[in-house]
Every structure is written in structure tokens, then in C-alpha cells.
C-alpha positions as a printed NumPy array, in Angstrom:
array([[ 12.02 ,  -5.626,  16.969],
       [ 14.529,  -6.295,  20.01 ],
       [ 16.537,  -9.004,  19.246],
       [ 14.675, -10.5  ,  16.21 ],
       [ 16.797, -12.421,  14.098],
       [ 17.972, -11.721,  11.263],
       [ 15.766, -14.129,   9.214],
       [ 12.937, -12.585,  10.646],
       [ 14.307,  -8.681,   9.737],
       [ 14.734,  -9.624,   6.464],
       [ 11.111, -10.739,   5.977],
       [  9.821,  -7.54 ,   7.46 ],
       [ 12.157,  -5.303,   5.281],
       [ 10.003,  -8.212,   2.647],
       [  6.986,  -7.043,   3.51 ],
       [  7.478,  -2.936,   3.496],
       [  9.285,  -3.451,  -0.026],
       [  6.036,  -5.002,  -1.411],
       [  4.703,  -1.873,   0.529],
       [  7.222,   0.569,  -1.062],
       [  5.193,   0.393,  -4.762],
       [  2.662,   3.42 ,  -5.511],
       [  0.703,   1.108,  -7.799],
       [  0.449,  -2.316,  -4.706],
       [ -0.502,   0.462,  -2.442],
       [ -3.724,   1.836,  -5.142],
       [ -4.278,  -1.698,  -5.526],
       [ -4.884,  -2.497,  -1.379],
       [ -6.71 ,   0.66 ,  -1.106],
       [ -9.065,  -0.52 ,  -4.639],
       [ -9.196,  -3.831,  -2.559],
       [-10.135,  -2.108,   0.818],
       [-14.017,  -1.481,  -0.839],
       [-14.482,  -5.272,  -1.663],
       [-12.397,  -8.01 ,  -3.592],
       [-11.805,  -7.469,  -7.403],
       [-11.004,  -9.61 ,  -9.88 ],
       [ -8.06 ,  -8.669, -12.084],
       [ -9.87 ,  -7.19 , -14.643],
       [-11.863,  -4.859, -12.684],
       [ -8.741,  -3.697, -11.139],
       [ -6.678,  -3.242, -14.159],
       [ -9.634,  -1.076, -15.346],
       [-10.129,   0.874, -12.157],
       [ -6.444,   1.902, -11.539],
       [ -5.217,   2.065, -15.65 ],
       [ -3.059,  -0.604, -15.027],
       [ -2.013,  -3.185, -17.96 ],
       [ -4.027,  -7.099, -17.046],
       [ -0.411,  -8.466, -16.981],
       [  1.214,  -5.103, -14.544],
       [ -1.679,  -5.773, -12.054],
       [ -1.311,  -9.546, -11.878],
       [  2.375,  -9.449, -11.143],
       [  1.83 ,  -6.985,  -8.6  ],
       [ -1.294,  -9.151,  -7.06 ],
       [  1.047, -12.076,  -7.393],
       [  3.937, -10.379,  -5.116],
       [  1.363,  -9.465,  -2.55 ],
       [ -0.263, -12.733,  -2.327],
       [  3.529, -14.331,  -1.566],
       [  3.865, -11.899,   0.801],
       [  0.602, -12.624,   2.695],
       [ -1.409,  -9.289,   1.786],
       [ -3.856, -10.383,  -0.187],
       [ -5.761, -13.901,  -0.996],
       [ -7.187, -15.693,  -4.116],
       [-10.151, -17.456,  -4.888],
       [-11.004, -18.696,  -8.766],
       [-14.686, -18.786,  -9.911],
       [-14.984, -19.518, -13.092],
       [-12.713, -18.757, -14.929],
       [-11.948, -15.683, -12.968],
       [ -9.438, -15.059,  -9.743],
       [-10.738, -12.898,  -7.037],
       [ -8.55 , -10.972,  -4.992],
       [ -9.334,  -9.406,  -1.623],
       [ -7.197,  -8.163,   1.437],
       [ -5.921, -11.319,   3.491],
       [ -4.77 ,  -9.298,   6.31 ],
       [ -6.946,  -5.923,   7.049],
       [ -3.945,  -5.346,   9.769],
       [ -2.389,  -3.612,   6.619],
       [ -4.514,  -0.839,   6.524],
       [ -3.66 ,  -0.057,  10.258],
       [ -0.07 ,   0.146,   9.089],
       [ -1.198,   2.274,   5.993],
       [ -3.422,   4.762,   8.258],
       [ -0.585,   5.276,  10.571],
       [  1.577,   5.927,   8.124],
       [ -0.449,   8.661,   6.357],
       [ -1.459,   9.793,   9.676],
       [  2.358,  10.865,   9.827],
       [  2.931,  12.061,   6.885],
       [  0.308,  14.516,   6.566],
       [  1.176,  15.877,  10.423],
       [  4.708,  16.582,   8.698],
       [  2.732,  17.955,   5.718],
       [  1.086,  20.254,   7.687],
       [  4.07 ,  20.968,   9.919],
       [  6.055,  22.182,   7.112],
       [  3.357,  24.058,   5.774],
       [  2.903,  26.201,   8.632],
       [  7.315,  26.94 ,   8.632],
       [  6.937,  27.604,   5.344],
       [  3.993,  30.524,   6.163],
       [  6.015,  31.258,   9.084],
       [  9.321,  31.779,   6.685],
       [  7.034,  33.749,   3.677],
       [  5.599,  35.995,   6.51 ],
       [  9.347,  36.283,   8.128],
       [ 10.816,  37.278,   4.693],
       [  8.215,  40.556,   3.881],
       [  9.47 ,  42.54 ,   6.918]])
């Protein structure tokens, strides 16, 4: 990110904002088996028809995923499967925290019976 400007900084912070919702982030990894139409992934993830087209609406400005009508139904699938490398490194990282704190925490419990 070395001397990107600021245009370009403000599109990434963009992108991880459209990243930053729990319910965008069930929707990619719904996605991630196979594209859905909204229906099928209002149903899947409990989600209201109009909640799950806003949010597929956001992510299709943003480039993360594509739409294709048939019928009278829209399809959505991933656009960019780069995402998920982003995603995996992400959780990758979080659960190596997870499991570092875990094993202070032991470490602590075990410290605190002598």
C-alpha cells in the first residue's frame, strides 16, 4: 500500500467495510458452494428477501459478487474467488490468536491453584 493514493485507500477501506458485515460474509461463504438466487439465500441464512438483496446489491457495487437474470430470477455467484483467500487468511489469524489465548488462559488457571 506504499504510496497509494488516497482515492485508491479509500476504495480499499470500501471494500473491507462491505467485508465488515456478519450477514455479507454468511452470504460469500453460502455463495462459495455454487451461485444462489435470492430466494434460496434468504431461506438458507434466515435472512428477510429484501435484507439479502440489499446486502447482494452492496457487494455487487463493490465487485464481490455478479448477477445473471433467468427468468424471472437473479442469480448470484462470487465474481472474484480472490475473496476467499482474503477470508481464509483472515480466519487463519484469528483462530492462531484463539488458540494463543487459550493456552495463557490454561497457563493463568493452572498459575492461580498453587
Amino acid at each position: 500500500m506504499q504510496n497509494m493514493p488516497v482515492d485508491a485507500l479509500e476504495d480499499i477501506a470500501a471494500y473491507f467495510q462491505v467485508l465488515a458485515e456478519p450477514s455479507r460474509l454468511q452470504l460469500l461463504n453460502l455463495l462459495r458452494q455454487g451461485e444462489c438466487n435470492v430466494t434460496e439465500l434468504a431461506e438458507r441464512t434466515g435472512l428477510s428477501l429484501a435484507n439479502v438483496s440489499r446486502h447482494l446489491a452492496l457487494m455487487s457495487q463493490h465487485g464481490l459478487v455478479s448477477r445473471q437474470s433467468r427468468g424471472v430470477s437473479a442469480y448470484y455467484k462470487v465474481a472474484d474467488s480472490g475473496v476467499y483467500k482474503l477470508c481464509d487468511l483472515v480466519c487463519g489469524n484469528i483462530a492462531r490468536d484463539l488458540k494463543r489465548s487459550a493456552g495463557r488462559r490454561a497457563l493463568f488457571i493452572g498459575q492461580s491453584k498453587i
